[in-house]
Every structure is written in structure tokens, then in C-alpha cells.
C-alpha positions in Angstrom: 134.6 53.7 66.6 131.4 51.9 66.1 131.6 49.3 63.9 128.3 48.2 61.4 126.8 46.4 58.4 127.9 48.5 55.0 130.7 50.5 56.7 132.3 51.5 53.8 136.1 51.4 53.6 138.3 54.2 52.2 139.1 54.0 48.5 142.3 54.0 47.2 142.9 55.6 43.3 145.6 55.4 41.5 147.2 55.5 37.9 149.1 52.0 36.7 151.6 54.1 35.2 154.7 51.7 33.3 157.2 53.4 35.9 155.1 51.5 38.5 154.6 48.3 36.6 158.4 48.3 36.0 158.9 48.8 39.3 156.7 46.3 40.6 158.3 43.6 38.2 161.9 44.6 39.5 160.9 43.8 43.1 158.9 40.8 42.6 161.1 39.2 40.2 158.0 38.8 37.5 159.7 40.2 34.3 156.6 38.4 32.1 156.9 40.8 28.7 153.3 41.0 28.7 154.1 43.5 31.3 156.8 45.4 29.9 156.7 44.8 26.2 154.6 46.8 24.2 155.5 45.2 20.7 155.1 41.8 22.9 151.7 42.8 24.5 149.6 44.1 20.7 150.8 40.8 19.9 148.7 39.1 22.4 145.2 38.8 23.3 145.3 41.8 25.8 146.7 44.4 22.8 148.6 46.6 25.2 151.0 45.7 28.4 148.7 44.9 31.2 149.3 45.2 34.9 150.3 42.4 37.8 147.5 41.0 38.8 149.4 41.0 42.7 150.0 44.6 42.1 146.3 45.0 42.1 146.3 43.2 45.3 149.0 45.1 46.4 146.9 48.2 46.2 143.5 46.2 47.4 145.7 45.3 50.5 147.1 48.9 51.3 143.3 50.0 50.9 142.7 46.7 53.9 145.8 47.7 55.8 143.9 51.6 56.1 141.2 50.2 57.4 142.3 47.2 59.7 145.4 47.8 60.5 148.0 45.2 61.8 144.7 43.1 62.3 144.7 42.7 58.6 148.2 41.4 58.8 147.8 39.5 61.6 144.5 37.5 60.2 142.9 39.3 56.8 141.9 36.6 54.4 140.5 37.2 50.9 138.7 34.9 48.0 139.7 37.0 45.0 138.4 36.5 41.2 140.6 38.5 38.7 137.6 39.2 35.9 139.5 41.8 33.4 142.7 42.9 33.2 144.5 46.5 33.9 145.8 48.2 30.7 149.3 50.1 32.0 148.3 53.8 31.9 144.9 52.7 33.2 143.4 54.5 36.6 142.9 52.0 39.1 140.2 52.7 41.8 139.6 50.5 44.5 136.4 50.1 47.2 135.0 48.0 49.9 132.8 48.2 52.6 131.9 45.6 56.1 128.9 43.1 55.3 129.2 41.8 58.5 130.2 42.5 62.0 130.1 40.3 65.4 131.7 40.5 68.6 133.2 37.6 71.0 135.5 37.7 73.9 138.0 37.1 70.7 136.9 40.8 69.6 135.4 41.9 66.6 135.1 39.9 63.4 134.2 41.2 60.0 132.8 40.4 57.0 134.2 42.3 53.9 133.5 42.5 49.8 135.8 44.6 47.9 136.5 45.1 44.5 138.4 47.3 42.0 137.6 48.8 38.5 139.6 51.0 35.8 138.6 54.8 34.3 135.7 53.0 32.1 133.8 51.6 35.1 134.8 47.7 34.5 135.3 45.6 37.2 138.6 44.1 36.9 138.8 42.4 40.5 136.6 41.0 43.0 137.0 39.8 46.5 135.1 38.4 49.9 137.2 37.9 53.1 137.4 38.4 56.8 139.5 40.2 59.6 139.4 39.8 63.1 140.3 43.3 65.1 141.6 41.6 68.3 140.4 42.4 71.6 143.8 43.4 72.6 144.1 45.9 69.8 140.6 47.4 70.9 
């Protein structure tokens, strides 16, 4: 494959359904009732039960892992910004593409953006990073 500037990388979508969200709590340990509480969550000033934010990554980094590979676990890095959050029932879409590629005897390293929104359109996450794809994996 050749890789270029504004590569795009394969979206992931999916719904944030509360079978997930519970899910997700159970195996990270983070039982916070503004994820599972709906009487708690209109309470606060979210209104509804709202989503992980590291489930969002979760799903930002199978969207990486698509795209990289074990170079993504081996090196990915990512800056992320949280800007809204993810209303459980919401559809979570996420995107990306390469802003920058070069190539040393190390192999190929990229530049990445990629963010996420919900069914209206808002961007709920933002991210820059980088991944090398070894020379040995090439």
C-alpha cells in the first residue's frame, strides 16, 4: 500500500446503547451513576446518562488498531480533547485520516487527526497523534 497526506482511515459507527455502557462499567470497574442512573443523570448538568469518555477511546482505538495494526499498539500516541459528551442511546461515529507521512531506515511514520461526533453532527472528541509502521512489519 502506498501511503500519503489525507489518507483517510476507516470509520467506525456505532450505537452507545446502555447494554454497552453497562458493560463497559462492569469491566473497567467505573460504576460512576452518571453512567447508569437515569434518575441520577436528569439530575445533573448532562440531563440523561452519558457515556465513558474511555469508551469513546475504546472505539477511537479499535478504529487505530484497523488501520495500524500492532504498530498502533506497539507505538500509537494520541493528544485527545473531550469537547461534549455522549448521551447513552446516542450513535457514535468515528473518522480520521494521515496528515503526514515520512520514511527512515526506522520505517514509516505518520501523522494522524481523528475525531468523533454523535447522530446531530457535534463533535464530541478530538485527537492528534502519531504511529510508526516498523520497517520490520513492512
Amino acid at each position: 500500500m502506498e501511503w500519503e497526506k489525507g489518507m483517510t482511515i476507516t470509520p467506525i459507527e456505532l450505537v452507545i446503547t446502555p447494554e454497552l455502557v453497562k458493560l463497559y462499567a462492569e469491566v473497567s470497574g467505573d460504576h460512576n451513576r452518571l453512567h447508569l442512573d437515569e434518575e441520577f443523570a436528569r439530575t445533573t448538568r448532562f440531563g440523561t446518562r452519558i457515556a465513558h469518555g474511555m469508551l469513546l477511546m475504546a472505539v477511537v482505538t479499535e478504529m487505530l488498531m484497523g488501520a495500524f495494526g500492532l504498530s498502533w499498539a506497539r507505538s500509537g500516541q494520541l493528544d485527545v480533547s473531550f469537547v461534549a459528551p455522549v448521551p447513552v442511546g446516542s450513535t457514535l461515529h468515528t473518522d480520521g485520516q494521515v496528515t503526514g507521512v515520512s520514511l527512515d531506515q526506522e520505517g514509516y511514520h505518520f501523522a494522524i487527526e481523528t475525531w468523533a461526533t454523535i447522530d446531530n453532527g457535534q463533535k464530541v472528541l478530538t485527537a492528534t497523534g502519531s504511529v510508526l509502521l516498523s520497517s520490520d512489519l513492512i
